[in-house]
N, C-alpha and C positions, 0 to 999 in steps of 0.2 A: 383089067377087070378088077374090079372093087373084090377085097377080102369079106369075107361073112363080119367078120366084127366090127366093119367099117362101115355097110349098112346101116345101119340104124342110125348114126351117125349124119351120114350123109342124107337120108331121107329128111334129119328134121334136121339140118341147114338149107337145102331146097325148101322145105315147106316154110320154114321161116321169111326167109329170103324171098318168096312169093307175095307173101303181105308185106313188104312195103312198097310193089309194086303202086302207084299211083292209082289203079282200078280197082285195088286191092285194099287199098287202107281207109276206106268208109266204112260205114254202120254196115252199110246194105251186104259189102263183101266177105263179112270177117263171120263165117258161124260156125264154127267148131265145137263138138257137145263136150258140154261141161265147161265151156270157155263161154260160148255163144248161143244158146242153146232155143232157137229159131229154124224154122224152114231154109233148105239149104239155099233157094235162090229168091228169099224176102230181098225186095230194094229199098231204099230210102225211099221213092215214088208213092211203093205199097204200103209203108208204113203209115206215109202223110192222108191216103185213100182209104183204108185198111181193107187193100187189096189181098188176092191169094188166099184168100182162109181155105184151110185144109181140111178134110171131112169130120164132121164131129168124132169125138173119140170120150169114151165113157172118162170120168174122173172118181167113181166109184171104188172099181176094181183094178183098173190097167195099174202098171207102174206107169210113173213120171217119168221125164224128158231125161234124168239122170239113172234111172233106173231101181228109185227108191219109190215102195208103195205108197198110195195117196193116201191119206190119214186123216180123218174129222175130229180125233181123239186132243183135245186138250192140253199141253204138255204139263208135268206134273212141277209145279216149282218148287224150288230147293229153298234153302235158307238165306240164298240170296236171292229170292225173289223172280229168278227168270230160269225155266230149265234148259236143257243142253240144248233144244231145238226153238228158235223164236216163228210166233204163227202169226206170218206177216200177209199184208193186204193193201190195197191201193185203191183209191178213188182218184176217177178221171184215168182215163185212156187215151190221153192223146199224145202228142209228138215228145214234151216233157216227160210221160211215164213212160214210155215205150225205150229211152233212150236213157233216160238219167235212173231212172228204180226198177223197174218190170226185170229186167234180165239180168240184174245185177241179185236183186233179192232170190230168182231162180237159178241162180250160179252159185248161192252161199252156200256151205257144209254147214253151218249153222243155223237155218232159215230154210223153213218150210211158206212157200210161197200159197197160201190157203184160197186167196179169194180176189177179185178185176169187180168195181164197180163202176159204172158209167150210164147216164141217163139215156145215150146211145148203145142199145145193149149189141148192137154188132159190133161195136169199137172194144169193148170189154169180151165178146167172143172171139173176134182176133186176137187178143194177147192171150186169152188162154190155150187158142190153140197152139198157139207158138208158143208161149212159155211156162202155160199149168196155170192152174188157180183155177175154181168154179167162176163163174160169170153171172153178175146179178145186176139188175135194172135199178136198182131202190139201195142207195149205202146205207141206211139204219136196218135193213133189212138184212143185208149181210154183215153189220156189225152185230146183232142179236141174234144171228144163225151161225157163224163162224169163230166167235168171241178172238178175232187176232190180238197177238200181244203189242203189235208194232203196226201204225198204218201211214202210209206216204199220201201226202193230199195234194193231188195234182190235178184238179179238178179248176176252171176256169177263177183267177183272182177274185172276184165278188164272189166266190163260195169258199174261199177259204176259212174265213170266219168261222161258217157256219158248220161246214166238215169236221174243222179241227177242234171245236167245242163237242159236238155230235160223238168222235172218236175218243176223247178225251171222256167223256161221260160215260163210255162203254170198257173204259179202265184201259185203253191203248195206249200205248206210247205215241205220239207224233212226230214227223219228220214232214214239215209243210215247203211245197214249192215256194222261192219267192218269185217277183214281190208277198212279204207275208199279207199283206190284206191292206184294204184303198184305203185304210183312215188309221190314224194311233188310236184310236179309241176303238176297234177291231182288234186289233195287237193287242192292246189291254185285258180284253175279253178273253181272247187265247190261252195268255198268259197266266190269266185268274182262272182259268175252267185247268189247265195242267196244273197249277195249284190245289187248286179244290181236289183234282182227284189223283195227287200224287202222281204224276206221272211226268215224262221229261218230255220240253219240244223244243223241236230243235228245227233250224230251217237253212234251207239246201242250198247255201253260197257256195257252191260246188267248184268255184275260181281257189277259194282256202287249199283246195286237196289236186290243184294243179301243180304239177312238176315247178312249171316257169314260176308261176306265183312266188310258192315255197321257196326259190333261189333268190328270188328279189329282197323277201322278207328278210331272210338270213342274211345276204349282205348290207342290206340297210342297217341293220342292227349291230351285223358287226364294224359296223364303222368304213365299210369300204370306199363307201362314193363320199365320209365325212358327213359333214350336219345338213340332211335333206333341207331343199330351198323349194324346189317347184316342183309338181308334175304336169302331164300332161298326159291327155287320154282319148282317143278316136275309138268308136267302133257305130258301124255303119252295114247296112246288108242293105239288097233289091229286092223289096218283095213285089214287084209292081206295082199298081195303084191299090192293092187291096189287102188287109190283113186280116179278114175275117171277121170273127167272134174278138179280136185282138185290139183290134180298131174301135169298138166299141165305147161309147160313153161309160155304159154298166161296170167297165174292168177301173174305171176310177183314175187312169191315168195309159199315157201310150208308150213311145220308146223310150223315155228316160225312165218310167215306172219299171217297165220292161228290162233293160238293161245296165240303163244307169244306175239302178239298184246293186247291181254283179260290182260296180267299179265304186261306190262310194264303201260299199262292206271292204273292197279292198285296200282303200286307202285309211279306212279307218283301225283297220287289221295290221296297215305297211305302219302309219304313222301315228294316228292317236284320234281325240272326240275332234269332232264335226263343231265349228265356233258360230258361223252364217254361211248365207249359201246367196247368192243372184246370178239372173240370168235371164235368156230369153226364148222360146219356143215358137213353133210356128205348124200351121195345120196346113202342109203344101197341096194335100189331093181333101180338099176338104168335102167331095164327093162322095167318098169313097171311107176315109178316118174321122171319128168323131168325137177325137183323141191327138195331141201330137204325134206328127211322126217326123219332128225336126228339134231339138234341143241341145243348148249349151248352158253349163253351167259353170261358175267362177267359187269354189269351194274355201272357204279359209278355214283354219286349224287351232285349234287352240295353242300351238304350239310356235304358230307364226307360218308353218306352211302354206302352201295354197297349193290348188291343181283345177285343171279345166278340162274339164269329161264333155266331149261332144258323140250326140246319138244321133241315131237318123235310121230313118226306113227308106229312105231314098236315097241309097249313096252306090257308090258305084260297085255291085259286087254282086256274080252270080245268083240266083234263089236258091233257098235252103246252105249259101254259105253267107261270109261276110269278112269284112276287115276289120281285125280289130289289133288294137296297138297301144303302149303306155311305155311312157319315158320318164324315170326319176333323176332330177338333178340335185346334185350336191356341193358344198363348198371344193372336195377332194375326186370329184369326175361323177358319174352315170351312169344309171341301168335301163335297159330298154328289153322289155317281152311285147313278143310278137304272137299270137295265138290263132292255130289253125281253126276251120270252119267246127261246129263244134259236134259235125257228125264224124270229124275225122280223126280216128286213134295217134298221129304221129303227135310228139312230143314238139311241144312250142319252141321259136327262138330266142333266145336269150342273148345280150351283150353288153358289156363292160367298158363305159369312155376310162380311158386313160388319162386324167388332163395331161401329168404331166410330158407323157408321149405326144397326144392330142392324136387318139387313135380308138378305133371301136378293137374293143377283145373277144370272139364269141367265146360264151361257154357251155361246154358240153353239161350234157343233163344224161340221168339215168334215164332208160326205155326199156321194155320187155313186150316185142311186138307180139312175141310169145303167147302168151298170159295177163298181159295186160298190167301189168302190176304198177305202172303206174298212170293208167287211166284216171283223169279226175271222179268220173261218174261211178266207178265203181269204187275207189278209193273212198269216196263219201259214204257210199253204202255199207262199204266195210266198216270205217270208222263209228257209224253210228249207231250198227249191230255190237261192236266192242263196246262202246257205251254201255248201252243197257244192258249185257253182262257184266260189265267191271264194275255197275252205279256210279258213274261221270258225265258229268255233260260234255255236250258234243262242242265240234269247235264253234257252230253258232248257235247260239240260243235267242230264244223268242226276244229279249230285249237288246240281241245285234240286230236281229229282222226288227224292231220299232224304231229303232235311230236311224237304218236306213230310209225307212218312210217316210221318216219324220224331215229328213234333209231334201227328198223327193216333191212331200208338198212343201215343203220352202222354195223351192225351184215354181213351181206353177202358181205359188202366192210372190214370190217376186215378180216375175215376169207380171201380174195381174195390177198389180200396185204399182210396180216403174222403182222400185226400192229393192237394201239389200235387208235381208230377213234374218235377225240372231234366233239361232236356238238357246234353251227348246222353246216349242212354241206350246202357245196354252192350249188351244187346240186346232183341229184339222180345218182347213180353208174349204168355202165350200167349192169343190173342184166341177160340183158340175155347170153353175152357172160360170163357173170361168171359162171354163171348153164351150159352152153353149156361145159365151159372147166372142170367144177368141173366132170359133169354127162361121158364125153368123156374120163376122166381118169379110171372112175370106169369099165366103159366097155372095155374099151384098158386095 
């Protein structure tokens, strides 16, 4: 029989020990208040549906989800410009905010979560049921009703632009989902409107504040694998024949916009600027995408590197997960992370070639299946909160998110022309007669 002082104890190595069961270390399983702070049996399904909403519930008078009252009051800033509590807000409610910002900003001691915009005002009513904030149809409407100090713009890529000027005007801080916007001359706009009204943006390469990432970075620099030579880069998910609103012309680009972006920020963050970029793309369900949803690209480096990031919506891997992979080689051996689905808290693979063994090393990473601590998606959110109290920029700022895009349309202006494309480029290629002629050939 367990001792009294042993209890407690013992309960939270069972309850630990519980998440990382396999059924347990999804989005949908993990909701513990003040960690998780959601309906106890929301799934991944209902998030994707925004299934389950639970009975309205005043935001008036109730306490919140943590048990702090709801507040419309303004925080009062200090002489550093931000007070003790930041009054943060989101536009766009969809699988990005719900996963990457919504429950992270309502988990912060720091962050009063005030306000869910979404043109679909039942997508923006399920997150506040589940995690606070009023719920409003019109985001200038809630930027001039709410005045947040911080807003996350997760709102469909062809509005990011417009959001994050919108926010930006209304004296918020920005923290924009990428891809930051379908053209560098959007980016620019961005850029120059958090100019104009003093404020910081910053955009959500959320791979920077991975565990795995972070170990790669470190030992690249410190010299472990020697003088990086190549990489190489998969990631690849099933989404069927269909990706929605994603597959769209409108969004300005498809899976390599979409996640090729994640993998050039990281190579540019491992090893240094982006020199030219070719490659070539393909519109495999051109029924269905009107957009690639096939892409490889041949990256070169100013520094002589090179690396070959291949995307795809067609590749072989569950829905809602995917495969994703990257291998750095050096003159002194190699790094390779491995990164789970990105609903799922466990902590990436990591491993170390030996040449001179001529053997793979794993190495261990720090986890807190706990508390999360070191989740990418909250890790970002935390870091960006510390920003705008400390006045620092975040680890990406609006002109990481423009060279990302900028080496994005090089990829779909190479492929279009049969050539490789030096950066930077004077300006943005016109991308939709290229998908128009790319997608026209598949179906003719």
């Amino acid at each position: 029989m367990l001792s009294p002082e042993v209890i407690p104890f013992f309960v939270v190595y069972i309850f630990g020990y519980a998440q990382l069961l396999p059924e347990n270390n999804r989005l949908g399983k993990l909701n513990r208040p003040g960690i998780m702070p959601h309906s106890l049996d929301i799934s991944i399904d209902d998030l994707y549906n925004n299934r389950r909403i639970v009975p309205e519930r005043s935001t008036e008078h109730e306490d919140d989800l943590y048990g702090r009252p709801h507040t419309k009051e303004k925080n009062i800033k200090g002489d550093s410009g931000m007070g003790s509590k930041l009054r943060a807000a989101v536009i766009g409610c969809g699988m990005a905010a719900k996963i990457d910002h919504i429950r992270w900003y309502a988990g912060h001691p720091d962050v009063d979560l005030v306000a869910l915009a979404d043109v679909n005002v039942n997508a923006a009513k399920f997150c506040a049921q589940h995690w606070g904030g009023k719920p409003y149809a019109d985001a200038e409407e809630m930027l001039k009703i709410e005045c947040p100090d911080v807003v996350s713009v997760c709102s469909p890529v062809a509005k990011h632009c417009q959001h994050s000027i919108m926010a930006a005007d209304h004296g918020a801080h920005v923290l924009t989902e990428k891809p930051m916007a379908p053209t560098v001359e959007e980016c620019d706009q961005m850029m120059e409107a958090a100019r104009r009204n003093n404020v910081t943006l910053g955009v959500a390469f959320h791979k920077r504040y991975n565990a795995g990432a972070e170990e790669v970075r470190r030992r690249i620099k410190a010299g472990d694998i020697g003088q990086p030579i190549f990489g190489r880069t998969y990631w690849t998910i099933y989404a069927g024949h269909t990706r929605e609103s994603r597959g769209k012309l409108e969004t300005g680009g498809g899976c390599f916009q979409d996640h090729g972006s994640h993998w050039l920020d990281q190579y540019r963050w491992w090893i240094g600027e982006i020199a030219a970029v070719q490659g070539m793309m393909e519109i495999i369900y051109p029924e269905v995408n009107e957009v690639e949803d096939h892409a490889v690209a041949l990256v070169e480096f100013e520094n002589g590197f090179s690396a070959t990031i291949e995307t795809s919506w067609v590749g072989p891997a569950h829905e809602h997960d995917q495969l994703e992979a990257t291998w750095i080689y050096g003159t002194e051996g190699a790094i390779c992370v491995s990164l789970p689905p990105w609903t799922n808290y466990q902590p990436p693979t990591v491993k170390q070639w030996v040449r001179n063994g001529n053997y793979w090393q794993s190495i261990s990473l720090p986890s807190d299946m706990l508390f999360f601590g070191h989740y990418h998606y909250k890790r970002q959110i935390d870091d960006f909160v510390a920003c705008l109290k400390e006045g620092r920029q975040p680890g990406a700022t609006g002109k990481d998110g423009r060279k990302t895009i900028e080496a994005v349309l090089a990829l779909y202006q190479s492929h279009a022309e049969g050539r490789k494309i030096s950066l930077p480029l004077a300006k943005s290629p016109d991308v939709r007669a290229i998908f128009e002629r790319l997608r026209n050939q598949k179906l003719n």
